[in-house]
TORGU-533294 format. One line per 4 residues: number of its first residue (from 1); for each residue z, y, x of N, C-alpha, C, O. Coordinates in steps of 0.1 Angstrom, whole numbers. Each point is the difference from the previous one (the first is absolute). Layout:
NUM> Z,Y,X,Z,Y,X,Z,Y,X,Z,Y,X  ... .
***
This chain:
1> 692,751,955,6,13,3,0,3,15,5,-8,7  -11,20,-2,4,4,15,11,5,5,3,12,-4  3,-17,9,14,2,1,1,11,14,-5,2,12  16,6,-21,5,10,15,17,-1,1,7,0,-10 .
5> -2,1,21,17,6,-1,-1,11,4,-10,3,7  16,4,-10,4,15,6,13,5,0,2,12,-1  6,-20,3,10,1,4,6,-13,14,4,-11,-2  -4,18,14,6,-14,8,7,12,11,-4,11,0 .
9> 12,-16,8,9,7,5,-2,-9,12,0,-13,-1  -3,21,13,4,-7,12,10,5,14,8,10,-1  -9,-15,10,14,4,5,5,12,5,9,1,8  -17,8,-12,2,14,-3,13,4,-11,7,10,2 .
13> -5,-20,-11,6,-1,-13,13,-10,9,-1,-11,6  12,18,-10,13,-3,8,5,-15,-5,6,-8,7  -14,5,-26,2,-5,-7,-7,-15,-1,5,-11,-4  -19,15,12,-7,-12,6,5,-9,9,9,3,8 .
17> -15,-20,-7,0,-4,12,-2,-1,10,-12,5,1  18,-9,10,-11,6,18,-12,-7,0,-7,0,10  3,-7,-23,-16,-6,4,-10,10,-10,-10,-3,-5  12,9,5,-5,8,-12,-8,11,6,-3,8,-8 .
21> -1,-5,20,-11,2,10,-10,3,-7,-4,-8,-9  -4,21,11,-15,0,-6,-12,-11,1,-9,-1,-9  9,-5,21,-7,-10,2,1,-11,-10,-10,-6,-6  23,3,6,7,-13,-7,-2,1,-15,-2,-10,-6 .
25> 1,25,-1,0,1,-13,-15,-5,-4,-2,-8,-9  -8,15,17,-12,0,0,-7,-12,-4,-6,-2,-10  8,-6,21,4,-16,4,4,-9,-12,-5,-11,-2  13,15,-6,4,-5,-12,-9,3,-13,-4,-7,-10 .
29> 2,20,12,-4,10,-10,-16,-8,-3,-4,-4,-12  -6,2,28,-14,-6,0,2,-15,-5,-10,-5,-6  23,-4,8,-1,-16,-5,4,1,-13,3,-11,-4  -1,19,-2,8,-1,-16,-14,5,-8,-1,0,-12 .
33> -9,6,20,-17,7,-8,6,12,-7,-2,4,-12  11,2,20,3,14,-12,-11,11,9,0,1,12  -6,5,-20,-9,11,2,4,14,7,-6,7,8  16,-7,-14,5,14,6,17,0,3,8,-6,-8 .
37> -5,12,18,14,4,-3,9,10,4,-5,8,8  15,-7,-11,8,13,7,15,1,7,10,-6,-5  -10,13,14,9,-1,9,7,18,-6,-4,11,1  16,-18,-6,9,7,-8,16,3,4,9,-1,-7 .
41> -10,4,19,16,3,7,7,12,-3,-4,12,0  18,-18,-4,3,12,-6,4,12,9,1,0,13  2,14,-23,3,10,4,15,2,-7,-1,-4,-12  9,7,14,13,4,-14,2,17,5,3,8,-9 .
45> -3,-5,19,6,13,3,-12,6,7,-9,-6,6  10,22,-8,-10,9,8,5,-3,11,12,-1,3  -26,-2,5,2,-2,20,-14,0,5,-6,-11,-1  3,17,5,-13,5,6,-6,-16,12,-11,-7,1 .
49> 27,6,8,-4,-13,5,-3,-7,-4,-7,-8,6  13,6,-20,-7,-16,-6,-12,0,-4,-8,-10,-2  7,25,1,-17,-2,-8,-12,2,5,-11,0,-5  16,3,22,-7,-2,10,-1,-18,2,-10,-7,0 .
53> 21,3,2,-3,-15,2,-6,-7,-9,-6,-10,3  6,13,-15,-10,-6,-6,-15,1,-7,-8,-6,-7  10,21,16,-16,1,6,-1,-2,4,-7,9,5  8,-21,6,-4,-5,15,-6,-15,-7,-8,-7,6 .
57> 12,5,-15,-7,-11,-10,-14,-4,2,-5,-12,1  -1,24,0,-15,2,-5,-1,-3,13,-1,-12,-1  0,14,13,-2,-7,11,-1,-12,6,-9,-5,7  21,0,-14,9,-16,3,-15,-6,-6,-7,-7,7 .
61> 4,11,-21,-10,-6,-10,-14,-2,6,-7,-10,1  6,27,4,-13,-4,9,-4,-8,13,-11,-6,3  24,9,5,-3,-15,7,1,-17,-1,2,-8,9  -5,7,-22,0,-13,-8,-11,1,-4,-6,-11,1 .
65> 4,15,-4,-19,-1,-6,1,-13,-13,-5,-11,-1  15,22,-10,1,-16,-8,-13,0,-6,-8,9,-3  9,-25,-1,-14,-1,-15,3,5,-12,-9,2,-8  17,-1,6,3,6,-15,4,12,2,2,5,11 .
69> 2,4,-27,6,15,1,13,1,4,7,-3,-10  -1,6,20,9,6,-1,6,14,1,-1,6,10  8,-1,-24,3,13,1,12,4,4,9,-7,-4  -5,19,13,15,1,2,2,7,-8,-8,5,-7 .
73> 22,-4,6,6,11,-12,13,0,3,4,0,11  5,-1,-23,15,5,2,4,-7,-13,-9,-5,-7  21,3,5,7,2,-12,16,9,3,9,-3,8  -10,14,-16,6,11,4,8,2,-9,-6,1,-11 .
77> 23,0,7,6,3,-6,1,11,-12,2,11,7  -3,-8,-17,3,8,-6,15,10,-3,7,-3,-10  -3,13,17,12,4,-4,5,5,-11,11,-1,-5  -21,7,1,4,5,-17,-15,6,-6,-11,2,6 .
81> 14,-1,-17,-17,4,-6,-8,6,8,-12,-3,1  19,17,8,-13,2,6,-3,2,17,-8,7,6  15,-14,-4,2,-6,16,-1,-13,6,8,-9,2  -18,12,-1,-6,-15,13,-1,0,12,-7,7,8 .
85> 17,-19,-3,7,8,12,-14,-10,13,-1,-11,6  -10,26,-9,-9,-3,13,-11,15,1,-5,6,-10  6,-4,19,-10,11,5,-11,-2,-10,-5,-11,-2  2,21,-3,-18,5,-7,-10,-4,11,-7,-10,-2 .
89> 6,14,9,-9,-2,15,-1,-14,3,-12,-5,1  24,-4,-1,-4,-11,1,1,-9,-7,4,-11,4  -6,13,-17,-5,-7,-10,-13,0,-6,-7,-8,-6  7,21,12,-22,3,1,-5,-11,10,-12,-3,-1 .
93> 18,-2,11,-7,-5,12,1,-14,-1,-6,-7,9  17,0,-22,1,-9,-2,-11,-10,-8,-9,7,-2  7,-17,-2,-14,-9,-10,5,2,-10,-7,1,-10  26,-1,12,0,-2,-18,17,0,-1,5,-9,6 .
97> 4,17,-12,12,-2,0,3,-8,-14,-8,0,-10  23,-7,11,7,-6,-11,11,10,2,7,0,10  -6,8,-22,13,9,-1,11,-9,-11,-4,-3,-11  15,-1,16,10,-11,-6,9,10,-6,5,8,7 .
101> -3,-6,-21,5,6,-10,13,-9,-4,6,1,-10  -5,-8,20,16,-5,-10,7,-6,10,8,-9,-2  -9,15,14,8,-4,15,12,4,-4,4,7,9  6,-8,-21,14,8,0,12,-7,3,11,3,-4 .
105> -14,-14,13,5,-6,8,9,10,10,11,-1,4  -24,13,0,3,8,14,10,7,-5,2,1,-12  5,5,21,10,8,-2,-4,15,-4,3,8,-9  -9,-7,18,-15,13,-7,-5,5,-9,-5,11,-2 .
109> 5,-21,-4,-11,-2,-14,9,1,-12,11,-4,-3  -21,13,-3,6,3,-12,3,-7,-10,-9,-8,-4  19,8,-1,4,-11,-8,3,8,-19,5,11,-2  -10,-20,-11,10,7,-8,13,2,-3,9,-9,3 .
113> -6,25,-9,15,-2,-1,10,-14,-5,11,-5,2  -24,2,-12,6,-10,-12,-5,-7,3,-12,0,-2  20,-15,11,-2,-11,7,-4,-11,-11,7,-11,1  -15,12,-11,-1,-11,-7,-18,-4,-6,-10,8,1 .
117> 10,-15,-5,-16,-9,-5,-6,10,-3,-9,1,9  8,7,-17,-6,14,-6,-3,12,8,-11,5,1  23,-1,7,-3,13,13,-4,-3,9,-2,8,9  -2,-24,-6,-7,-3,12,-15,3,-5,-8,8,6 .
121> 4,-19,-20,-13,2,-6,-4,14,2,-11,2,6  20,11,-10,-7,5,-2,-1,6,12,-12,3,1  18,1,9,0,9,11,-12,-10,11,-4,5,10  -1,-20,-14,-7,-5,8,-15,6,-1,-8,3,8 .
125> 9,-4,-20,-10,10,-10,-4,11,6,-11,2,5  20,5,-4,3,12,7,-9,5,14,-9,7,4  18,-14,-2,-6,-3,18,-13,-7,3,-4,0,11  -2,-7,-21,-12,-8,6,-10,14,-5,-12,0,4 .
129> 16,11,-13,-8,12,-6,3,3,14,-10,-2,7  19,7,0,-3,11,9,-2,-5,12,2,7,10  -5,-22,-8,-10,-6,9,-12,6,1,-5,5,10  -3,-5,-24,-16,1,-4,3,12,3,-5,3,11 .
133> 14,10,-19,-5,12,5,-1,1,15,-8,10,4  12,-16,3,0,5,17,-14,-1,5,-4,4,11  -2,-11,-22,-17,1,6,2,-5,15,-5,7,8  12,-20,-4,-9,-9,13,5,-15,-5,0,-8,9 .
137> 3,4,-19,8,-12,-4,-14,-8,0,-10,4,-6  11,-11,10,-14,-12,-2,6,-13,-10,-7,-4,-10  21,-1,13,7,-8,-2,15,-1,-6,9,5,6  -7,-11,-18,16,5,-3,3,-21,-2,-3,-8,-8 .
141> 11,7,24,2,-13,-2,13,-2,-7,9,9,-3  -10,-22,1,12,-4,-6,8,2,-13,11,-4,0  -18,12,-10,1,7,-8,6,-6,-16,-4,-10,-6  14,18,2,8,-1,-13,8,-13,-1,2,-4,-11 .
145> 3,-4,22,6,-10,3,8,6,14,-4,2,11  19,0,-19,7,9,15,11,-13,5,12,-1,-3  -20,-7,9,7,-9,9,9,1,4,9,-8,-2  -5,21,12,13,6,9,8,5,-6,12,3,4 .
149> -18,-1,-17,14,9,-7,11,-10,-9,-4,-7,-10  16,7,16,11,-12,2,7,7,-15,0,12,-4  5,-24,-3,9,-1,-10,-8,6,-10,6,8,-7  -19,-10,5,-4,2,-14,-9,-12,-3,-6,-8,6 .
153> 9,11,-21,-10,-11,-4,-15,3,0,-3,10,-6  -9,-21,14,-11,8,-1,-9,-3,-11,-11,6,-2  14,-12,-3,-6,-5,-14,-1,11,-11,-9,2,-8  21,3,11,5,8,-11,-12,18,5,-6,8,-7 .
157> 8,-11,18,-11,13,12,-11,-3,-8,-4,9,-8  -3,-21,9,-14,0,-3,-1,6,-16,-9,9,-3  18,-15,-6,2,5,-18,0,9,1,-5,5,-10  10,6,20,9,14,1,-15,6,-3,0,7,-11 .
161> -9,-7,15,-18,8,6,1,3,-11,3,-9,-8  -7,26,3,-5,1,-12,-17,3,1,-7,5,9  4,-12,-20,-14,-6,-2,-6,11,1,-6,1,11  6,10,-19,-6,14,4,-1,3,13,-11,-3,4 .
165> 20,8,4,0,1,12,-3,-4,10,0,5,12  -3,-18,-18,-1,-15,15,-12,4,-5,-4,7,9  -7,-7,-20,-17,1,-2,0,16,10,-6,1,10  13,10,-17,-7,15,8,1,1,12,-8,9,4 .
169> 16,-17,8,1,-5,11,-7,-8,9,-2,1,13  -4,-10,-23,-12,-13,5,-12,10,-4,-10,0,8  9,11,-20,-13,5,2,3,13,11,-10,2,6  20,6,-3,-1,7,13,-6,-5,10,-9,6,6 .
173> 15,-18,-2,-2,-12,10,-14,-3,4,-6,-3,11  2,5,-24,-20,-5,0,-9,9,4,-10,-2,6  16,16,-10,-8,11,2,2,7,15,-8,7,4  19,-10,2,8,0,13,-4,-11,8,4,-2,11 .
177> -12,-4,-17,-8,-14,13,16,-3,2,5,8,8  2,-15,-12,15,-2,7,-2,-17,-8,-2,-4,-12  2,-2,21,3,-18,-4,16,-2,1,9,6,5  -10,-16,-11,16,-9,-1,2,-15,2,-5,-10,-6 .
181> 12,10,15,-4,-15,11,10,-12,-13,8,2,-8  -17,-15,14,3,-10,-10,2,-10,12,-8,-5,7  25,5,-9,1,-16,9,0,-12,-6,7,-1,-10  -12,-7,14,4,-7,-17,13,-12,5,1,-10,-6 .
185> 7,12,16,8,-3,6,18,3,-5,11,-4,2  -21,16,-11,15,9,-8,-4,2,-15,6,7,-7  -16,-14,4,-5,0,-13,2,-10,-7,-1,3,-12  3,-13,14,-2,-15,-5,20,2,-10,3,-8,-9 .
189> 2,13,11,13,-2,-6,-3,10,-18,7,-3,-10  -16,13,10,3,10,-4,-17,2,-5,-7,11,1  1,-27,-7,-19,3,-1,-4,9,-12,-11,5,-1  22,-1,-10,-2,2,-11,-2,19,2,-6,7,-7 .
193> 13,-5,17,3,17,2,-14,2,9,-8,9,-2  8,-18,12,-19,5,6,-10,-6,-7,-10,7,-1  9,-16,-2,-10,1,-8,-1,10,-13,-9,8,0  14,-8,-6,0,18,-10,-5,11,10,-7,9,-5 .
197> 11,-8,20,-3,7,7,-11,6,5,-5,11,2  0,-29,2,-15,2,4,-11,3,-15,-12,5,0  17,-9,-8,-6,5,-15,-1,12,0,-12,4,2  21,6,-3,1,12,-4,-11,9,15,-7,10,-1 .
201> 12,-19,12,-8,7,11,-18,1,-4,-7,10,1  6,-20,-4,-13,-3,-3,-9,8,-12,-12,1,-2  23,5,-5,0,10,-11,-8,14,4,-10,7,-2  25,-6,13,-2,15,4,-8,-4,15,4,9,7 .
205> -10,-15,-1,-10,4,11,9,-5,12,-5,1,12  16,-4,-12,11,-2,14,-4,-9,4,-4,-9,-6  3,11,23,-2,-13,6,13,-7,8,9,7,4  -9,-18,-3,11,-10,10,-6,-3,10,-12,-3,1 .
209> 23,4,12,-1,-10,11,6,-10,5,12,0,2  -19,-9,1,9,-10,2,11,-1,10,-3,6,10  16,-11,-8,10,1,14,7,-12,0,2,-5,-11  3,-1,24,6,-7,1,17,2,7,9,-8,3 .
213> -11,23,-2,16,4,12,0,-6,6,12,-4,1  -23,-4,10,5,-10,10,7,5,11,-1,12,2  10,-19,7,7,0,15,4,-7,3,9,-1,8  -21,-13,-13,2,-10,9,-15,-3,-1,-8,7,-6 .
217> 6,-16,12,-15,-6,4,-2,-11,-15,-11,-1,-6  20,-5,2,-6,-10,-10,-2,12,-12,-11,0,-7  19,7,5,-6,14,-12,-9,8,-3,-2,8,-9  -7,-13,22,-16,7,-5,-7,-3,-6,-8,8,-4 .
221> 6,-21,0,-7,-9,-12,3,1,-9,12,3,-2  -21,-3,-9,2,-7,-15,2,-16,-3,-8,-9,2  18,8,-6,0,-15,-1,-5,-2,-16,-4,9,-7  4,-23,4,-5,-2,-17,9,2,-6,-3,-2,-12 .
225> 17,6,13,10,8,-9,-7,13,-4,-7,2,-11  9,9,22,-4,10,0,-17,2,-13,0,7,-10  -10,-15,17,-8,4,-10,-4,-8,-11,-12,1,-4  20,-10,-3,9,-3,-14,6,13,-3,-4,5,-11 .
229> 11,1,17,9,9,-6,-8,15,-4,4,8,-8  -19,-4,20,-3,11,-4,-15,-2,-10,-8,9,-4  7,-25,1,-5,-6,-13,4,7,-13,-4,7,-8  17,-15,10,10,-2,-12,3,16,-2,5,1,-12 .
233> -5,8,17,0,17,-5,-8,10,-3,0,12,-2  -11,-26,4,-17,7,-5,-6,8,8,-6,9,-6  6,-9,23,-3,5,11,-19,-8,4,-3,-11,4  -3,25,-7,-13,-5,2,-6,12,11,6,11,0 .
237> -19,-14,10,-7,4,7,4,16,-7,7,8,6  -14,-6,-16,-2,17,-2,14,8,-3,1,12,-2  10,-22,3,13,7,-1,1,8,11,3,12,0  -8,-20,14,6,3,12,-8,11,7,-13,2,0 .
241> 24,6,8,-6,10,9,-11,-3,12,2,-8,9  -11,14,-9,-10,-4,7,4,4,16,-2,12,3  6,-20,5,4,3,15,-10,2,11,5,2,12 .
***
């Protein structure tokens, strides 16, 4: 399989470590044989300066002259179905955004009224629909697994997906060129709910990208956990988004 990340955060990302340097990623990115990858720093709030600084990216990149692809991009919060909190303008000028539909961690972000397994499913639902409508979503990382969201059971989140909805979604998704990132770092607990996933994707035409949410330097690799795990959920060459 040709392996890409597209998700790595460097110290643009408050959340990264200080070695996490474009050079440094790169550097990692070329000894691990990953083909392509992407520099995904987030955005959570409209700010024109930030999204100037990470258009300064494409610079950094070009004075590296790496051997492999690398694309800049973002991963940009979602605030509510139909607000993505990033300029139209520069998300045209970007390779590729990841719009994060389940940041409800932020204080910002819209949350359901009804804080339980069911109103999350469904409002996640929700939100990853008015991701696609916004027409610039390249990427919906981290998806239908709401890590940040505290005191629920997430098991119960994944059962919650109604099957109808989760397919008319994945086929919006397809016809919207909109991929859905597979870490397999957050998959390995929960193989029975993506693998059905990558099934149904395969149905309706969706493609996956691979990610690793790195912010450190050992997190740019795939180790042989990882691809056991995107084995074991039936993750093949033509699933994946072509980078």
């Amino acid at each position: 399989m040709r392996l890409h990340n597209m998700q790595i955060h460097s110290t643009l990302s408050r959340c990264a470590s200080d070695e996490m340097t474009m050079e440094r990623i790169i550097s990692e990115a070329e000894k691990a044989g990953l083909e392509t990858i992407g520099i995904s720093d987030h955005i959570d709030n409209f700010d024109p300066s930030r999204e100037q600084k990470l258009l300064e990216n494409f610079s950094i990149r070009d004075k590296l002259c790496p051997n492999i692809n690398v694309q800049i991009g973002c991963e940009v919060s979602q605030i509510d179905k139909y607000t993505i909190a990033i300029d139209v303008a520069t998300a045209k000028k970007l390779d590729f955004v990841l719009v994060a539909s389940n940041h409800y961690h932020l204080s910002h972000v819209e949350n359901p009224i009804d804080r339980n397994p069911s109103a999350y499913a469904q409002h996640h639902l929700k939100m990853i629909e008015g991701a696609i409508d916004w027409g610039h979503t390249t990427i919906i990382p981290h998806p239908f697994l709401l890590a940040k969201v505290r005191g629920i059971d997430h098991s119960a989140v994944l059962a919650s997906y109604d099957k109808h909805q989760l397919s008319y979604v994945l086929s919006k998704a397809a016809k919207g060129e909109v991929a859905f990132e597979l870490n397999p770092r957050h998959l390995g607990s929960h193989p029975a709910f993506f693998k059905a996933l990558v099934s149904l994707g395969q149905k309706v035409g969706v493609k996956f990208a691979l990610g690793t949410d790195a912010h450190k330097p050992n997190e740019i690799k795939y180790n042989q956990t990882d691809l056991k795990t995107l084995n074991q959920i039936g993750v093949c060459q033509e699933h994946l988004l072509a980078m």
